[in-house]
N, C-alpha and C positions, 0 to 999 in steps of 0.2 A: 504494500500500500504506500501512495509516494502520500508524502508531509515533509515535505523538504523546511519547513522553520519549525515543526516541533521538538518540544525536548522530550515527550516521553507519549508513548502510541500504545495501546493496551487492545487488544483482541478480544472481545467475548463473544463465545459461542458455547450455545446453548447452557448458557447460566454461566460458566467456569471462565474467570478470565486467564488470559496469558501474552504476559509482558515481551513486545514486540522489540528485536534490536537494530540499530540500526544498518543501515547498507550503503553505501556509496549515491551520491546522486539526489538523495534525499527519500531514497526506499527505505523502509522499515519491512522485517518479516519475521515472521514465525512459523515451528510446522506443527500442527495441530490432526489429527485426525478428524475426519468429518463426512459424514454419510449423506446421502441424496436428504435435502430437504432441513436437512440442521442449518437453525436460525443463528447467524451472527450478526455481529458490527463492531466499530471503532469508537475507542476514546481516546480526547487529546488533551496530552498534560494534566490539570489537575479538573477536569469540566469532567462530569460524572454521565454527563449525555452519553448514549450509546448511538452512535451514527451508523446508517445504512451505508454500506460499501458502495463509493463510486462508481464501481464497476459491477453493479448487483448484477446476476445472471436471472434473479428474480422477488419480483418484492409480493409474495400472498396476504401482506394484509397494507397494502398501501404503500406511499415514499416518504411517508416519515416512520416508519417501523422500522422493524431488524430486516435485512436481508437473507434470504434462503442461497442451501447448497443446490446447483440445480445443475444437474448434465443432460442433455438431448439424447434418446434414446437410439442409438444407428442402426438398429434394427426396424425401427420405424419408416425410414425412409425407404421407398419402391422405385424412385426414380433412378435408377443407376444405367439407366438408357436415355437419359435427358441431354440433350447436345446442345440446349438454349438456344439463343435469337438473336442474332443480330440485329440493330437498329431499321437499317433500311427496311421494306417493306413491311415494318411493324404496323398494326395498329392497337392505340392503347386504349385503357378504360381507367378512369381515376373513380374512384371509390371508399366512402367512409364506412370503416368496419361498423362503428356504430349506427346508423343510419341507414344501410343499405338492404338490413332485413326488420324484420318487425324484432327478432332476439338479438341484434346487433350482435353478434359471436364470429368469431372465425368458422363455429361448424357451423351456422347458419348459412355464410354465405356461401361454404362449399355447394350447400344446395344449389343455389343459383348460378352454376359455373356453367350448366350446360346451355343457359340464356345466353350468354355470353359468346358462348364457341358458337351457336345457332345463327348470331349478329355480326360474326366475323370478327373479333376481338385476337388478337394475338398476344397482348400481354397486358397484366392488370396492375394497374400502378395503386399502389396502398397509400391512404394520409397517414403519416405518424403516426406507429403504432408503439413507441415508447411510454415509459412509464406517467405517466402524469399524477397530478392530485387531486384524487375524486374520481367517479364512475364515468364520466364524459366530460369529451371537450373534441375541440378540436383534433389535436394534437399537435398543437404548436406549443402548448406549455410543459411539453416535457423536462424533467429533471433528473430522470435517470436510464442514460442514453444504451444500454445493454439489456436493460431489463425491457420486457412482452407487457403491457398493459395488462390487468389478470381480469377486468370486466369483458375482454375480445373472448377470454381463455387462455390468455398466458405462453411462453413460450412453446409448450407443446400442442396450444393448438394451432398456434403462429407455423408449425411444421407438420401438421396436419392439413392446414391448408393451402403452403407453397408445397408440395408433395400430389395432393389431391389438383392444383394447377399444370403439374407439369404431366399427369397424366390423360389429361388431355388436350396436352400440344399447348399449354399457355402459359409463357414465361409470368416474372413477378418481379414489379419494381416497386422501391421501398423510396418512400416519401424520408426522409432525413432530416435535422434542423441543427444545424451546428455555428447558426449564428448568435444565439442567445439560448437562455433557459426560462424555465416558466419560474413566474413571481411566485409560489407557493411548494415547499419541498427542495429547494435548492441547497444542499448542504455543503455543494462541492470548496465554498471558499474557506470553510471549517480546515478543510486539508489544504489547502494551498493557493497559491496564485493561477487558477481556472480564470479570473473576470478579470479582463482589462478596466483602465481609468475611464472609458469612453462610453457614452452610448449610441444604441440607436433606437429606430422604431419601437422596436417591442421589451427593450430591457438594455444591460451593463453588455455591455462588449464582451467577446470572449480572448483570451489573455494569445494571442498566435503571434505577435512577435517582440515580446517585452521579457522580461528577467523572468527566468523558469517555462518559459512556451516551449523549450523541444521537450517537455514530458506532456503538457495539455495538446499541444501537436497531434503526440503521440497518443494520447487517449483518442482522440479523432480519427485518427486512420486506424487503429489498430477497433476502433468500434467500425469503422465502415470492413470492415476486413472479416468481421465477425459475422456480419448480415452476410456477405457473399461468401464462405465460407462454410461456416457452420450452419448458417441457414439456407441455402442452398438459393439464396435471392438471385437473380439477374442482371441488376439496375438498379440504380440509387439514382433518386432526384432531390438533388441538393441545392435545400431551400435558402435561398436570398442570398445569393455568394457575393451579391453589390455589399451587403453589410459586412462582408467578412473584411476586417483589419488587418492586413499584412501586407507590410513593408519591408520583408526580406527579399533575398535573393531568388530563391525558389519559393514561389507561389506557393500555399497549402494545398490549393489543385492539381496543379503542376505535378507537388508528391503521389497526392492519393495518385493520380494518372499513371507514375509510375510504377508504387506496391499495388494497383490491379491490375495492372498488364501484367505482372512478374506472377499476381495469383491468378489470371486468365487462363497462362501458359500453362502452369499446373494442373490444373483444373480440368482444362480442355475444352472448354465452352468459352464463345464470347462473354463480359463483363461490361454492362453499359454503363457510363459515370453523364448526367443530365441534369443541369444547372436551373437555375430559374435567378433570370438575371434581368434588371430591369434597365443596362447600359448602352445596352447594341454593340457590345465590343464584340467584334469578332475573333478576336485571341482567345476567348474561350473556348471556340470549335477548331480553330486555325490547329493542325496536326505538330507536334512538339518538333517535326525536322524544319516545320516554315516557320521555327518563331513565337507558337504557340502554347496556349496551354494543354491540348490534345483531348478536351472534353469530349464524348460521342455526340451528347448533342445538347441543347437549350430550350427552355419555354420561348415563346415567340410572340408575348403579348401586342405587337404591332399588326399580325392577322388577325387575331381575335379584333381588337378597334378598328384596322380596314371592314372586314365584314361584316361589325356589329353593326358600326353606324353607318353602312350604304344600304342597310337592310330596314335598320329601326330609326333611322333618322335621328337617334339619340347626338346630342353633343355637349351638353356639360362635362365640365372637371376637364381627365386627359384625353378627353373624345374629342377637345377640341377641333384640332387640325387636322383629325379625320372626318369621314364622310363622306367625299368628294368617288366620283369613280376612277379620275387618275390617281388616287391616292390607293383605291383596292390594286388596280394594274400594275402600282408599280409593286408594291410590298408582295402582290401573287408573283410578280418575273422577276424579283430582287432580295425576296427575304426581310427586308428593314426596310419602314418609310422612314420613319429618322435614322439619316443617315448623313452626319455632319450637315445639320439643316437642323433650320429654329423652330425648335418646340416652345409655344409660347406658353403652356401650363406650366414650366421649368422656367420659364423665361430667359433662356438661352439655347445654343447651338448644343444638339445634341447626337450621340451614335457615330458609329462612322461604317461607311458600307463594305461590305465582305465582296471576296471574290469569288462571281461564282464557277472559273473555272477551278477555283480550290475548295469550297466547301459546297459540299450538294444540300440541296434543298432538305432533305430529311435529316440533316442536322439537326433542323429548326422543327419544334412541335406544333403545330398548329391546331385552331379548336376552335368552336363557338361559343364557350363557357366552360368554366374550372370553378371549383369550392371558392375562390379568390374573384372572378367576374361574378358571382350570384350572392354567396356569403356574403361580402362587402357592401351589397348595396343595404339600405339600410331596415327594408322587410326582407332580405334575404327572396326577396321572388323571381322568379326567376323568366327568361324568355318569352314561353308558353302562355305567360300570364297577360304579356302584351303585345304579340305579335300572330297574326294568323298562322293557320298552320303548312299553307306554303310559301309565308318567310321564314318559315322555322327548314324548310326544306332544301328551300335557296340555299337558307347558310348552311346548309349539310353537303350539298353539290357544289360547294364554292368550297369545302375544309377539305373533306375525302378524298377529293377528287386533286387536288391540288400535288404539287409536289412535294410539300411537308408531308414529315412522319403524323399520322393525324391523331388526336384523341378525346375521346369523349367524357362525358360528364355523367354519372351515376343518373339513371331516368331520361337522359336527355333525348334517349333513341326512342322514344315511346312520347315526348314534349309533354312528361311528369308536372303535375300541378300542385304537386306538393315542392312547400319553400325550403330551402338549405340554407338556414339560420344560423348568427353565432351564437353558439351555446359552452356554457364551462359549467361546473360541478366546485367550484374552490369548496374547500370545508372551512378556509381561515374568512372568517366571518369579515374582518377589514378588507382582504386582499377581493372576496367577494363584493364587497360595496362597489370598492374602486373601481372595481372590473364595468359591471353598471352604468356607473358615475360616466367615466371615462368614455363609455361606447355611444350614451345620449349625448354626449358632450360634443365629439368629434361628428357626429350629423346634424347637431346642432347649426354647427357652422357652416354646412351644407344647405340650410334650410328646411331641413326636415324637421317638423313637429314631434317633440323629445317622446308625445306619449303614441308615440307609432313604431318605435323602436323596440322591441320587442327585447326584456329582461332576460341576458344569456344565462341568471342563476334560475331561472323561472325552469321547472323539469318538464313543463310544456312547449317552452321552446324548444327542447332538445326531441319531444314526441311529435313534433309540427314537422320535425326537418325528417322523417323516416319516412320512406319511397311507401307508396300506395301500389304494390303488386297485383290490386287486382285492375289498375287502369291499361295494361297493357291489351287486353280482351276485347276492352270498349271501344268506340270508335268517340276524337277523331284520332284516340291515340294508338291504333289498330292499324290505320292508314300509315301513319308517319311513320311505325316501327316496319311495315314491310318496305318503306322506300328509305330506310337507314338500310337494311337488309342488300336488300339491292343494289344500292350504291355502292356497299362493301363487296359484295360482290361481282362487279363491276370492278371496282379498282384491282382487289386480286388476279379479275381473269385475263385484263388487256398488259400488257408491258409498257404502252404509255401513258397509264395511272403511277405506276411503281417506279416509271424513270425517275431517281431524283434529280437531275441537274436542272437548274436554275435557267440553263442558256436555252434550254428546247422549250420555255416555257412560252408564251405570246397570251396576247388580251386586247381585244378589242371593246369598244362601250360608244357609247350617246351620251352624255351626262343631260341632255336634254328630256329626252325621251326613256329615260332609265333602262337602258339593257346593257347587258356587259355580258361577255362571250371571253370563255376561257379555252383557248385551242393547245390541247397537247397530240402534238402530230396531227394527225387525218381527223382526230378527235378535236369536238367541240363543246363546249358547254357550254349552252346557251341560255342566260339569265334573264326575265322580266322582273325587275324591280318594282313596277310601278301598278297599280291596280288594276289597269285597263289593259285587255289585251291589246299585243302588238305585232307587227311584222318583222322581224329582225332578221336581216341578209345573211343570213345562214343558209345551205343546203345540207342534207342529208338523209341517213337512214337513220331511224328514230331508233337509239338502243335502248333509250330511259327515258322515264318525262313523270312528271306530278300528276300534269293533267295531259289533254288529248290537245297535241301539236299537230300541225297539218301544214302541209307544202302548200305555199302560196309562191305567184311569179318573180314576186319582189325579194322570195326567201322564205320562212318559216311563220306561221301564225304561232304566236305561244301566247295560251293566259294571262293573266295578268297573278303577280305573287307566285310567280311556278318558275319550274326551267325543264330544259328538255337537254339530252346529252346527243348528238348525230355524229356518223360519220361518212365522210365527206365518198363520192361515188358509188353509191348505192339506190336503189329504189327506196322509198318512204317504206319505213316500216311500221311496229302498231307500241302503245305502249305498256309499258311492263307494267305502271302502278296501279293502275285502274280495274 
């Protein structure tokens, strides 16, 4: 256990203490006998607290309790034919364990896997499934970054259900947060310099390049090492790397990039390492021989605002200087609209543009909504709630179809009418207030009416945001889920869906007359924006449509709120969603 400034570290497990010596570096140890499931912790110098192990493998009665002994059973595991997934041609699914079924469990949602495989899904990305304080939350207030949340079902069912993923062909990427810890349960500064002097968004900084960071470093990669590893995970999406503090030589990224390629090779399976970055830097995809940090790939929050607001016309906050249909054209054929160019919600020059004969389009994750576009608003509601449902379809054939790696949103494929709410559980009665305080506070200043923000300690928020399984049956959300279906299937079966490069991509548009035409290769997708059906100079053979498109002299009639996918020298064909 590192305590690099204590003078004396004591070990109890199970009742019996035993006085730890020290070791080089600022490690302290002891060897103790200890069976599956015996309860310890640490104490330091003369504070009679018993702390839960930084590195707990499992905490069963909370993260302020004793820590358990806990080994993974490898017998358990069946996947030893599992050969993972490479990025390109993925498609993801992002997913709240607590929300996603009515029992929020890991074995709940194994149930739901074969929905998933039916949709085209290739790999299912988990929100932070770390330790936190209380039975729900996010999971961005985690505080003990090793240990399985035990309201999910806890480490063994965390390997019950990446086990139960890969036997049916679907990888699993793990949501991470290594830029701060949650305000309730945080013991780590007890042992040492873990927190830097700085903050940000959501809390103290974490300590990565100040007096003592190559052991906090090292707790970071050697926990990311342990997910892919010992949990046989695929991918980590590493939350808000813009916050992450380091001013050394070698990047924190840069590291991890290194010891997973080294545990790749090992292994035998690709390892995805996927950022969520809100800079537009392209050194974090850029490959480590050109200069880069050698990430697989990044969130791409400048598609999601191309498509949102050419769809819903929204433009407040950072929707600003989106909107526009040059502005979709460009960020579909270039990956970034900010891209050294004035974002005026920043109110400066922002991003700088990638190359894209060096990084391919599916670097970049693209999406119509993530827990972060619907969460954040301030009822937590989501699309469905304000857009018909073939704009909810547009922006499905603008995301899928595109050359980002694509990924959806828990319900999103069925346009779920149930909200995805922030919701937390604190037990610490203050940290609870603030929490509150703080959330009506910040839409405050947005304009939002403080009593429409809905109480994240309230345990009805937390039951408001869980998926309604039986609206997938119903129509209009019956309709929608066969043209997510389709779509997916569609992009798997052509080779010019799954090209990623950037340069084969094209877009034409009217910003007049709102259509916008996404052509990869002989392929076209061809978008009505605007309510009234239109003519739009397109020819083809119809291989997809919302509604019923029809060859007119001028080009194609298509709906109004619909789009149609053609390819180019063919007879008119019929279509598929109707």
């Amino acid at each position: 256990m590192w305590a690099p400034e204590a003078g004396a570290v004591r070990l109890q497990l199970d009742g019996v203490t035993h006085p730890m010596r020290r070791n080089g570096g600022g490690w302290w140890s002891v060897k103790a006998d200890a069976g599956q499931g015996a309860r310890y912790g640490f104490a330091i110098d003369d504070d009679p607290t018993v702390l839960p192990d930084p590195r707990s493998p499992r905490q069963p009665d909370g993260v302020h309790e004793l820590s358990a002994v806990h080994d993974l059973d490898p017998g358990a595991w069946t996947d030893q034919g599992w050969t993972g997934r490479q990025l390109a041609g993925s498609v993801f699914y992002e997913l709240h364990i607590g929300t996603f079924t009515p029992d929020g469990t890991f074995d709940a949602a194994i149930d739901r896997l074969d929905h998933l495989v039916a949709l085209g899904v290739t790999t299912v990305e988990l929100m932070p499934i770390n330790a936190f304080d209380g039975t729900h939350n996010w999971g961005y207030d985690g505080v003990l970054w090793y240990a399985v949340q035990e309201s999910y079902g806890g480490p063994d069912g965390l390997q019950r259900f990446v086990d139960a993923c890969h036997a049916r062909g679907l990888a699993v990427c793990l949501d991470v947060v290594y830029n701060h810890l949650g305000p309730s349960g945080n013991y780590l500064p007890r042992f040492g310099p873990y927190l830097a002097g700085g903050r940000n968004t959501w809390g103290q900084s974490v300590n990565l390049d100040g007096p003592g960071s190559d052991a906090v470093r090292r707790h970071i990669i050697d926990n990311a090492l342990c997910w892919l590893r010992d949990f046989h995970i695929d991918a980590l999406r590493i939350d808000a790397v813009h916050a992450l503090v380091d001013h050394t030589a070698i990047h924190l990224l840069e590291e991890l990039v290194v010891e997973t390629t080294a545990l790749s090779a090992h292994l035998g399976r690709p390892l995805s390492l996927i950022a969520e970055s809100d800079l537009n830097d392209p050194r974090l995809i850029t490959p480590r021989a050109a200069g880069g940090y050698g990430l697989t790939g990044q969130w791409n929050d400048d598609l999601h605002h191309a498509v949102h607001t050419a769809v819903s016309g929204e433009r407040q906050g950072y929707y600003a200087d989106f909107g526009s249909l040059a502005c979709l054209a460009q960020t579909l054929t270039h990956g970034f609209f900010h891209a050294a160019t004035y974002s005026s919600f920043r109110g400066r020059t922002h991003g700088t543009p990638l190359r894209r004969d060096l990084i391919p389009g599916s670097a970049l994750l693209g999406y119509t909504c993530t827990h972060d576009q619907i969460g954040n608003r301030a009822v937590g509601d989501r699309p469905s709630d304000y857009l018909t449902p073939g704009q909810l379809a547009v922006k499905a054939a603008l995301v899928l179809l595109s050359a980002s790696t694509p990924m959806l949103f828990m319900g999103e494929e069925w346009g779920a009418r149930t909200p995805f709410q922030f919701f937390t559980s604190h037990t610490d009665p203050d940290v609870a207030a603030a929490t509150a305080t703080g959330r009506r506070a910040e839409f405050a200043e947005h304009g939002w009416a403080t009593e429409d923000v809905p109480d994240p300690q309230d345990p009805a928020t937390f039951t408001r945001s869980k998926l309604d399984w039986t609206e997938p049956t119903r129509e209009p959300h019956a309709r929608l889920l066969a043209c997510y279906r389709a779509l997916l299937t569609l992009r798997a079966s052509r080779a010019e869906f799954t090209d990623p490069w950037l340069e084969r991509v094209w877009a034409d548009y009217d910003e007049a007359q709102r259509w916008f035409v996404l052509r990869r290769g002989r392929i076209s997708v061809v978008c009505n924006l605007a309510e009234d059906e239109a003519v739009i100079p397109v020819h083809g053979r119809v291989l997809l449509a919302w509604a019923p498109a029809t060859e007119s002299g001028a080009g194609t009639l298509i709906s109004g709120h619909s789009f149609a996918v053609l390819e180019e020298g063919d007879d008119a064909g019929t279509v598929v969603t109707e």
